[in-house]
N, C-alpha and C positions, 0 to 999 in steps of 0.2 A: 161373328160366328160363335154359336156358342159351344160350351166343352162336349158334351155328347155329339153334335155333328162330324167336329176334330177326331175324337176315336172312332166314329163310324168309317169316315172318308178313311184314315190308317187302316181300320181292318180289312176296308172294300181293295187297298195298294195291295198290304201282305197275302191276300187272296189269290193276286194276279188275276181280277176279272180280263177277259180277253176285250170287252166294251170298255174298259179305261183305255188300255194299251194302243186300243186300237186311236182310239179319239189322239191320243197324247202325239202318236204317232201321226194323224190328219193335221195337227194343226202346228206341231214345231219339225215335223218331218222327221223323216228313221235315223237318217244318221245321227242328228241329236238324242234322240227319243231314246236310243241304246247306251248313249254314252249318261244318262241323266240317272245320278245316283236315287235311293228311298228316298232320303229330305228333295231333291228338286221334284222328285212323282207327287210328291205325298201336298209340297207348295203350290203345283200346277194343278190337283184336283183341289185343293182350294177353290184356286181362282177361280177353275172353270166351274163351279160351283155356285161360287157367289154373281160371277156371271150369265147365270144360267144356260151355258151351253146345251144347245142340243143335244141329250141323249144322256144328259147326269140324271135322269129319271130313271133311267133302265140299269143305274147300280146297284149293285145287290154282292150281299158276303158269300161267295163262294167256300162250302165246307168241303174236307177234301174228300177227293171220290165223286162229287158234282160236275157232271159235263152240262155244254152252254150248247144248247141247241138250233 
C-alpha cells in the first residue's frame, strides 16, 4: 500500500465517515467496533482495503459541515 493511500484511509478515520463505522461495525460487531482505539480503525480499514471489501469504494473525506445522505 502505498504512502498517499495510508494518509487517504487516516483522513477518511478522523472524518468519521458513517460508511467506515458502519462496515467496521458489520464485520467485528459493536461491541468491539466501540472499544477499538484510531490505530486498530485506521489497521482494519487497511485491511479492508486491500481486501476489497464491499463498499471501501463509497469512502470519501468527509469536510466538516458535510452531511451523508
Amino acid at each position: 500500500m502505498n504512502n498517499k493511500r495510508v494518509k487517504w484511509i487516516r483522513k477518511v478515520v478522523f472524518s468519521r465517515h458513517p460508511k467506515v463505522l458502519e462496515m467496521i461495525e458489520e464485520k467485528y460487531g459493536k461491541e468491539k467496533a466501540e472499544k477499538m482505539t484510531y490505530k486498530q480503525v485506521i489497521s482494519t480499514c487497511k485491511k479492508m482495503w486491500k481486501e476489497k471489501t464491499k463498499g471501501v469504494e463509497e469512502w470519501e473525506i468527509l469536510k466538516t459541515g458535510e452531511k451523508e445522505i
